[in-house]
C-alpha positions in Angstrom: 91.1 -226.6 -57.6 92.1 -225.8 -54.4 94.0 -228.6 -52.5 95.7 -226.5 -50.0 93.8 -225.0 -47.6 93.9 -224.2 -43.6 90.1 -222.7 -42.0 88.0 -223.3 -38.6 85.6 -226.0 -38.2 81.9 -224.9 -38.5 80.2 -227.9 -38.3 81.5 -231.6 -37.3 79.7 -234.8 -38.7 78.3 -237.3 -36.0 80.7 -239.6 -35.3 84.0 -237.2 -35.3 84.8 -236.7 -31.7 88.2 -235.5 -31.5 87.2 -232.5 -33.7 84.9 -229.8 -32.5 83.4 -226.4 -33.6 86.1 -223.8 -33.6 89.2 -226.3 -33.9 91.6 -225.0 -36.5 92.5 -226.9 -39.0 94.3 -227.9 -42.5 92.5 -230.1 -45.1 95.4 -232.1 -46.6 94.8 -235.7 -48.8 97.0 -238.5 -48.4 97.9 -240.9 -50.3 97.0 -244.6 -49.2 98.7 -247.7 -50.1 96.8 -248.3 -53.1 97.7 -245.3 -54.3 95.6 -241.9 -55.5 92.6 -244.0 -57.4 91.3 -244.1 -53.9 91.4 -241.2 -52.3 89.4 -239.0 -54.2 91.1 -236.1 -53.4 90.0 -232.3 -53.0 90.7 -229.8 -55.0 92.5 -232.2 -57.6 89.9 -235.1 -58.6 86.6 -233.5 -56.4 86.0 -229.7 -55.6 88.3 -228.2 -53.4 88.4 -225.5 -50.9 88.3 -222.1 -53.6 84.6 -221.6 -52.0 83.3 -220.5 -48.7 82.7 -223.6 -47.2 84.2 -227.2 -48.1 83.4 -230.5 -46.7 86.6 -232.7 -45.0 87.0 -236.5 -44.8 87.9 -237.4 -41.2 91.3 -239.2 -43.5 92.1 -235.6 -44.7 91.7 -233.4 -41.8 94.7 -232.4 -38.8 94.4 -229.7 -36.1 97.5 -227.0 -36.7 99.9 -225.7 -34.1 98.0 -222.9 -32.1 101.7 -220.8 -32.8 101.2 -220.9 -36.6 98.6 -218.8 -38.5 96.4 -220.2 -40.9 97.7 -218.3 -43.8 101.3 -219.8 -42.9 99.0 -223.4 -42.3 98.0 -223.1 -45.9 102.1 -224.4 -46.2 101.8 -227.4 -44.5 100.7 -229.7 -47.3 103.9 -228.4 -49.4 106.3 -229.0 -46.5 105.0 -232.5 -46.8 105.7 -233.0 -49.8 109.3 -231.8 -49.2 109.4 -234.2 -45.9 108.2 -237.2 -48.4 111.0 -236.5 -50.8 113.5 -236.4 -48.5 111.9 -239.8 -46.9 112.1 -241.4 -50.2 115.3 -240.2 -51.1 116.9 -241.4 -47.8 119.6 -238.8 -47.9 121.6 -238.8 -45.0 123.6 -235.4 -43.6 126.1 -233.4 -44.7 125.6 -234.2 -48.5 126.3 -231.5 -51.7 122.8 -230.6 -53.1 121.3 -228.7 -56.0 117.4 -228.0 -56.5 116.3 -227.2 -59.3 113.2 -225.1 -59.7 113.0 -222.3 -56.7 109.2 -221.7 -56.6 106.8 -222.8 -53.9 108.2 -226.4 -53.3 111.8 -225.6 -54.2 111.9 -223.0 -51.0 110.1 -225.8 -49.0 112.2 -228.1 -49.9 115.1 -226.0 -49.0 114.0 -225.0 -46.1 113.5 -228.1 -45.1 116.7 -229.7 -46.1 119.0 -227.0 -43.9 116.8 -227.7 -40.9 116.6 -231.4 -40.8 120.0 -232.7 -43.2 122.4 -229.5 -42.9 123.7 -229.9 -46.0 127.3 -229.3 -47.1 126.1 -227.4 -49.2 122.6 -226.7 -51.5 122.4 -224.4 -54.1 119.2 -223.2 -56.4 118.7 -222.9 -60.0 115.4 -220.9 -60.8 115.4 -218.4 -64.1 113.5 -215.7 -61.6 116.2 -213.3 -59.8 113.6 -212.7 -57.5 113.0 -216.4 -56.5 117.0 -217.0 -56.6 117.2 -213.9 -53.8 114.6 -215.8 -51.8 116.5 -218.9 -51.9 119.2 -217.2 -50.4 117.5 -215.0 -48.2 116.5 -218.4 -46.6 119.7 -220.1 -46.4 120.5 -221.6 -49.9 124.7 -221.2 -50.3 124.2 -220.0 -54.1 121.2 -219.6 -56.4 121.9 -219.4 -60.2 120.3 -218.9 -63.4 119.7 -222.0 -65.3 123.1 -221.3 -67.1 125.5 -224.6 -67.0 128.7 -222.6 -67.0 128.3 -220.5 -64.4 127.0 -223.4 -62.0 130.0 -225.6 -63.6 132.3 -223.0 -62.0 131.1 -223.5 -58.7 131.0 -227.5 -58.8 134.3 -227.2 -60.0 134.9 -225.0 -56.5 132.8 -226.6 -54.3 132.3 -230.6 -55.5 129.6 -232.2 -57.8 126.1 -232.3 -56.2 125.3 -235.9 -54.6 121.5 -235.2 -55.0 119.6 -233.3 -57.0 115.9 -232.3 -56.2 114.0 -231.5 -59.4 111.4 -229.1 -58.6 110.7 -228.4 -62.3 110.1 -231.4 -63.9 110.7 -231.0 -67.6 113.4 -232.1 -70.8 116.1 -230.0 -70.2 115.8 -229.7 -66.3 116.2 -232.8 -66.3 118.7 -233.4 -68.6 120.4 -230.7 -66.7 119.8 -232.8 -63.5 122.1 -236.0 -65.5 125.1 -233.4 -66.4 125.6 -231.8 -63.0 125.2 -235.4 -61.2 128.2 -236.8 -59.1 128.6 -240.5 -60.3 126.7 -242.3 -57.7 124.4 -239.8 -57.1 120.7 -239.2 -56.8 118.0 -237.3 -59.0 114.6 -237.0 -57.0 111.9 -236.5 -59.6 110.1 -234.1 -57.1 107.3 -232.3 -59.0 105.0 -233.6 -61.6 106.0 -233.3 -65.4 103.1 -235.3 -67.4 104.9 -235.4 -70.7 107.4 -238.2 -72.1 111.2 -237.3 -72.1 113.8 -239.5 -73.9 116.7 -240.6 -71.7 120.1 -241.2 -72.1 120.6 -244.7 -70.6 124.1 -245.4 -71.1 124.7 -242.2 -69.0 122.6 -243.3 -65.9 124.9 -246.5 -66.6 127.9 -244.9 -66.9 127.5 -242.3 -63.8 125.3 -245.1 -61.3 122.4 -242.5 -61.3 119.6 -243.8 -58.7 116.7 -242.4 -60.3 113.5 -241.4 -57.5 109.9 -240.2 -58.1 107.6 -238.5 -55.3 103.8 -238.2 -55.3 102.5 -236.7 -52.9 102.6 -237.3 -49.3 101.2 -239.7 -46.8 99.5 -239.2 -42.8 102.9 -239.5 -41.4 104.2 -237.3 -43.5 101.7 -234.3 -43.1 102.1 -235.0 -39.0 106.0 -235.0 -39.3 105.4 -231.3 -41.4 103.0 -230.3 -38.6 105.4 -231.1 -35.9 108.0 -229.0 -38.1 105.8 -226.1 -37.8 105.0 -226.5 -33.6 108.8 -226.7 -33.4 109.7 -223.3 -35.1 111.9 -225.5 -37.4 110.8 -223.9 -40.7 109.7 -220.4 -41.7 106.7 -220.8 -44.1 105.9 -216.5 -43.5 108.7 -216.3 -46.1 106.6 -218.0 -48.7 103.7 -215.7 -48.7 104.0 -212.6 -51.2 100.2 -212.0 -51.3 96.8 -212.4 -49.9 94.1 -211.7 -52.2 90.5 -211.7 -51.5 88.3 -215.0 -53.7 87.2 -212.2 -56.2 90.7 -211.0 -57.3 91.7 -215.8 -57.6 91.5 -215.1 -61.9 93.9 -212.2 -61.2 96.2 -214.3 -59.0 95.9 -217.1 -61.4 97.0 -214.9 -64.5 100.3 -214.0 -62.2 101.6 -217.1 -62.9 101.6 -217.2 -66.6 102.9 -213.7 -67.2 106.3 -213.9 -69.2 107.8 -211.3 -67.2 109.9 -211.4 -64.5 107.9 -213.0 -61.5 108.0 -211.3 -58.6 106.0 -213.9 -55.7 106.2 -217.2 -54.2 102.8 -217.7 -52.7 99.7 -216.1 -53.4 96.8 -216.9 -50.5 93.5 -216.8 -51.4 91.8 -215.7 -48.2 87.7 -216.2 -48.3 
């Protein structure tokens, strides 16, 4: 556990020499072009940085704009994720979009998305009132429970989404994802759902869905997030609802599978 994770260099190995003691930094993996099998990554197939000190490949390791903290650094790696998606998806301007899923990497993905496509318009559709006022609060035109008529109602108004960015990767999301698509449109399979989901082919046939899955992020990607952040382009401070010292991290876990009403985006674990 642990994959993302901003700190200050304390010791450098040998042969790094455009990293010294005292540089800030993030730790974020990439994905090469053979894929994950090779990257052994932190925090997701070797320890990651939920300790006092971690060790950083040279691959894995970027300096961070001196204008950004390193609790709002701890964001870059989901920015780049959001920058990948949008990459992949090759969206263009100006286009009608829905996300589905307003946590973490929906609101990155938002925020994103108004400052780099300025969208027509983007909407959210999250189950947590407090996550749909935070998707407003940062520029999304509507935010709606995951209730078809009411979001019908505003298609109807406003046009059928051209893309859809599913943030929550499950059955009905994305069966959801197939219902509100304009014909032509584009479903980005954004987060990671591990299970198997039945689809209904003759309606991707019917509709010309373009189907697109996203893992991850690449060096480009993580530099084009950084670049976002020296630039003032995004507002990752609006992510972060806690700080919470290492000793409190089964607390903070346990937030996140309460039933009730969730009332956070990001919890930081500073150690």
């Amino acid at each position: 556990m642990g994959h993302e994770f901003s700190g200050e260099i304390i010791k450098v190995g040998e042969n790094l020499k455009d990293f010294h003691e005292g540089d800030r930094v993030v730790g974020i993996n990439i994905v090469r072009k053979k894929g994950y099998g090779d990257t052994k990554a932190l925090g997701i197939m070797v320890d990651g940085a939920f300790a006092e000190y971690v060790s950083v490949p040279r691959d894995f390791l970027f300096h961070v704009p001196e204008n950004a903290s390193l609790q709002e650094c701890t964001l870059i790696e989901s920015y780049a994720v959001a920058i990948r998606a949008l990459k992949l998806s090759n969206i263009q301007e100006n286009e009608r979009i829905l996300i589905i899923g307003g946590g973490n990497i929906g609101l990155t993905t938002l925020d994103t998305l108004i400052n780099e496509k300025h969208p027509e318009y983007v909407g959210i559709i999250e189950p947590h009132e407090f996550l749909r006022e935070k998707a407003k609060e940062m520029g999304a035109n509507e935010a709606f429970p995951p209730v078809l008529s009411k979001i019908k109602r505003f298609i109807k108004r406003h046009g059928a989404p051209t893309f859809i960015f599913l943030s929550a990767n499950n059955k009905n999301t994305i069966e959801m994802a197939i219902k509100l698509i304009k014909k032509g449109g584009t479903i980005i399979l954004e987060s990671v759902f591990k299970g198997n989901v039945s689809l209904p082919i003759f309606m991707f046939n019917s509709k010309e869905i373009g189907l697109k899955g996203v893992i991850s992020h690449d060096r480009q990607n993580v530099l084009s997030a950084i670049e976002l952040f020296k630039e003032k382009k995004v507002y990752p401070e609006k992510l972060i609802s806690k700080v919470i010292p290492l000793k409190e991290i089964q607390e903070g876990f346990n937030q996140y599978l309460k039933a009730e009403e969730r009332d956070f985006v990001k919890i930081i674990v500073k150690i």
